[in-house]
N, CA and C of each residue as an Amber inpcrd file, in Angstrom:
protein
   210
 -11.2970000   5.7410000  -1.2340000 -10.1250000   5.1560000  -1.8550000
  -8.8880000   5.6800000  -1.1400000  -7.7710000   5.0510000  -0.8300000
  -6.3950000   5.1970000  -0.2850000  -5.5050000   5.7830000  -1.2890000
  -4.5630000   6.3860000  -0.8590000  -3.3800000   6.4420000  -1.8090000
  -2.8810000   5.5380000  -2.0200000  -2.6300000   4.6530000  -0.9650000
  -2.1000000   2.8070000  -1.6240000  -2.4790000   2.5530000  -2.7260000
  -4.0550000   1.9490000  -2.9060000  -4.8960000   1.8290000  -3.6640000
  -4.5780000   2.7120000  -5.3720000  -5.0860000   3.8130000  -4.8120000
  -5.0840000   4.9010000  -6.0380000  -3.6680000   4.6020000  -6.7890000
  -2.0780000   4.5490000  -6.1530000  -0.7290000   4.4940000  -6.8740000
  -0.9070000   2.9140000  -7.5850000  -0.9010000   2.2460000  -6.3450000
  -0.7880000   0.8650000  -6.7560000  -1.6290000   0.2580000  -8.4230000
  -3.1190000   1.0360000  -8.2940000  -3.3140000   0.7410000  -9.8920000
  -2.7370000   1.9690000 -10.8620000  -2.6440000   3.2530000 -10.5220000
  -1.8200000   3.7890000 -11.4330000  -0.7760000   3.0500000 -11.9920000
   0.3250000   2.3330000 -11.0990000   1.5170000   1.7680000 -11.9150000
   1.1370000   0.0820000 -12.0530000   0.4590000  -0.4600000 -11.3820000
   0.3940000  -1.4100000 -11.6710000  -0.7660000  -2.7890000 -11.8230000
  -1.9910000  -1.5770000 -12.2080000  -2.9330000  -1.6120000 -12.4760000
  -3.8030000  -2.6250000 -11.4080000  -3.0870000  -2.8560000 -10.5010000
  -4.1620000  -3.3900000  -9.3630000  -3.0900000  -3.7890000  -7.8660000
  -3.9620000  -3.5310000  -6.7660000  -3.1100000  -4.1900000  -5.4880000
  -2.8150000  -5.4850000  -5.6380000  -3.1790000  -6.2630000  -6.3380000
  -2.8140000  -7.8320000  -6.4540000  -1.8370000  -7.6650000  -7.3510000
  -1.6320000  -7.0790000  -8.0420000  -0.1190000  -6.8290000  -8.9950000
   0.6470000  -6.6340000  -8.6460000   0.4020000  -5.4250000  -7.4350000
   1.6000000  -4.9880000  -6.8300000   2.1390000  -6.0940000  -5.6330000
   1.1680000  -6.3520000  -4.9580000   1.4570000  -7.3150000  -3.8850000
   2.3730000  -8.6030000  -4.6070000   1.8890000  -9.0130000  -5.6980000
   2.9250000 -10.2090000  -6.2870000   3.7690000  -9.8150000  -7.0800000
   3.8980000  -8.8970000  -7.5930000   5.5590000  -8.0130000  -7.5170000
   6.1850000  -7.6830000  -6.7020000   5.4660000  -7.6680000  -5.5860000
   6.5820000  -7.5580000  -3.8940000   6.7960000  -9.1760000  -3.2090000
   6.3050000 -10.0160000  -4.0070000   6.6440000 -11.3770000  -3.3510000
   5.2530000 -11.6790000  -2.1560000   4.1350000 -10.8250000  -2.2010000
   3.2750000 -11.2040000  -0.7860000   2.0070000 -11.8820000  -1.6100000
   1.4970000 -12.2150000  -0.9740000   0.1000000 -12.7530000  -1.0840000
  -0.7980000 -11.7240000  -1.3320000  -1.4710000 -11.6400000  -1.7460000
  -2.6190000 -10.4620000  -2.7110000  -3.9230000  -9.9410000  -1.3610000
  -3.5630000 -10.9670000  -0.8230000  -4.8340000 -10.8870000   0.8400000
  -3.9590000  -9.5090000   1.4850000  -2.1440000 -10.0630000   1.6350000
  -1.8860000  -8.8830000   2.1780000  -1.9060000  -7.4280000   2.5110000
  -1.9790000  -7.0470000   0.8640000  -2.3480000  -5.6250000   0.7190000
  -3.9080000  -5.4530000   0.8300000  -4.5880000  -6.2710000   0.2720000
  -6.1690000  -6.1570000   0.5300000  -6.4600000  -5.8140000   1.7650000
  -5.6630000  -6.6220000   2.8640000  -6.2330000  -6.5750000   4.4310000
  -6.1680000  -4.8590000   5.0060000  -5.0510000  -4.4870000   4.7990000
  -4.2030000  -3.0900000   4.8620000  -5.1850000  -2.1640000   4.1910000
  -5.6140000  -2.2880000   2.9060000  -6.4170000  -1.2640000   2.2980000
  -7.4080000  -1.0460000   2.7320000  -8.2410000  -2.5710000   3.4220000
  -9.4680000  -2.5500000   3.5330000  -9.3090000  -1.9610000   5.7010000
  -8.3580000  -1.6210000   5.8000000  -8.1600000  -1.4700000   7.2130000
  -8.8830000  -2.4000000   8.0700000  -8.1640000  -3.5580000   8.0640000
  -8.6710000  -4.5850000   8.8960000  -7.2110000  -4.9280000   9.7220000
  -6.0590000  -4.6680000   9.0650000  -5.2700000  -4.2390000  10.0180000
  -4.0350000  -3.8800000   9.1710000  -3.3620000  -3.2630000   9.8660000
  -1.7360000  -2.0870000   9.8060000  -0.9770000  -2.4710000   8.7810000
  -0.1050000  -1.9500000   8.1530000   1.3070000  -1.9750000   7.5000000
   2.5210000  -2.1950000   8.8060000   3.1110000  -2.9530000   8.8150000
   4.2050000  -2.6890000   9.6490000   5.4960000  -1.8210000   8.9310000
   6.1900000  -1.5150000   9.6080000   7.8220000  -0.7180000   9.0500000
   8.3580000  -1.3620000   7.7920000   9.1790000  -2.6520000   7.8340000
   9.1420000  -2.7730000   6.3320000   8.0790000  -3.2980000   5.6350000
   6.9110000  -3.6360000   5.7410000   6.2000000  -3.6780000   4.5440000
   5.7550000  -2.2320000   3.9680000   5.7180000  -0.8690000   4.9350000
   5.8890000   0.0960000   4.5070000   6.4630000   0.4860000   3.5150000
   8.2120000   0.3330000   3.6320000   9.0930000   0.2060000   3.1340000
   9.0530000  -0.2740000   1.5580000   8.5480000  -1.5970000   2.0070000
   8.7600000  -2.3340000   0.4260000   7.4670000  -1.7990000  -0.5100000
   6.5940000  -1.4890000   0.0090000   5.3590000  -0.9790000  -0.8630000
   5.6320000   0.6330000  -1.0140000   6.2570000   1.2340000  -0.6970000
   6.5430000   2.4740000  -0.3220000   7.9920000   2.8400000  -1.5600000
   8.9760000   1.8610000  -1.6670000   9.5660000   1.7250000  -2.5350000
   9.6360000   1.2110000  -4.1700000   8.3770000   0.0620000  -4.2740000
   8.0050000  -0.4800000  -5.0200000   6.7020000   1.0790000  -5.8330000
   6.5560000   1.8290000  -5.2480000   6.0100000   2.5170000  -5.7190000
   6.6640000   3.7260000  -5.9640000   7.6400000   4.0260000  -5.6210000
   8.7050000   5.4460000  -5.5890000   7.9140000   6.5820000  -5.2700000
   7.4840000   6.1100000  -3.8520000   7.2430000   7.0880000  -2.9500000
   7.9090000   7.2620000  -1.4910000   7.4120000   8.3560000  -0.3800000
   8.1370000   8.1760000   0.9370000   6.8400000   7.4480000   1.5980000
   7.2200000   6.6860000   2.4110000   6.1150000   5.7010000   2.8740000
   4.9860000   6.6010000   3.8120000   5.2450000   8.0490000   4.3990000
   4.9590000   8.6260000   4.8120000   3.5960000   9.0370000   3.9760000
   3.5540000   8.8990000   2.3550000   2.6220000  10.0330000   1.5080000
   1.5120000   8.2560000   1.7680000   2.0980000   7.2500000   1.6270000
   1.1470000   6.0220000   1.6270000   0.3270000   6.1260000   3.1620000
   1.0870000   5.8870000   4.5170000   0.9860000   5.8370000   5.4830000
   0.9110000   6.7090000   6.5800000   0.1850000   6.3540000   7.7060000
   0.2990000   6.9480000   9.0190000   1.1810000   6.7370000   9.9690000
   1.8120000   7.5230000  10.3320000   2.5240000   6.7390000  11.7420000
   2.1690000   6.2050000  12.3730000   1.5440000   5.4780000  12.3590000
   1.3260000   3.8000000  13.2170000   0.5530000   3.0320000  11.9190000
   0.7310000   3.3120000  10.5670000   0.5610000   1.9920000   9.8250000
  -0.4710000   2.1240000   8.7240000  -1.6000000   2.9860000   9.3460000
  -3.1300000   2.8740000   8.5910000  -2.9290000   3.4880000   7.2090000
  -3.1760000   3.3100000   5.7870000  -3.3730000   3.6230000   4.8700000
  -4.2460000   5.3090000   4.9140000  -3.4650000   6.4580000   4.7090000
  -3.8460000   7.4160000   4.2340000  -5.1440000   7.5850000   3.1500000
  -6.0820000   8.1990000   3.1920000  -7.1630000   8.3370000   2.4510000
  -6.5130000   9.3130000   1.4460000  -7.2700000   9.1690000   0.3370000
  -6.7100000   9.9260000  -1.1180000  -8.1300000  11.3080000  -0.7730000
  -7.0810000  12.2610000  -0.9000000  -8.3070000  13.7890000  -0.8480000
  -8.8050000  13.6760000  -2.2270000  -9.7690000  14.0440000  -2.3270000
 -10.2680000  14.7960000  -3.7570000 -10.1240000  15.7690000  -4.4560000
């Protein structure tokens, strides 16, 4: 599981919630979680904000969804 993942249903009980509270298509964040490919800079941003975090605790520098430690 990601930290994306893990916040995104903490506050909003699923990535498809959050993704259509950010205005995207529900595939979007799916694709990203499921690392099939990257976050760019602002979608960082907007998922990164939409969650009141630094996009840094979500992301890697170059994009990939951070794994949640145990």
């Amino acid at each position: 599981m990601t930290v994306l993942q893990a916040e995104a249903k903490k506050r909003y009980g699923s990535l498809r919630k959050l993704a259509i509270n950010l205005g995207l298509t529900p595939g979007c964040l799916h694709q990203i979680n499921a690392r099939f490919r990257r976050a760019w800079p602002r979608l960082r941003q907007q998922v990164a904000a939409a969650l009141e975090m630094r996009d840094d605790e979500l992301f890697d520098e170059k994009g990939w969804p951070r794994e949640k430690e145990n």
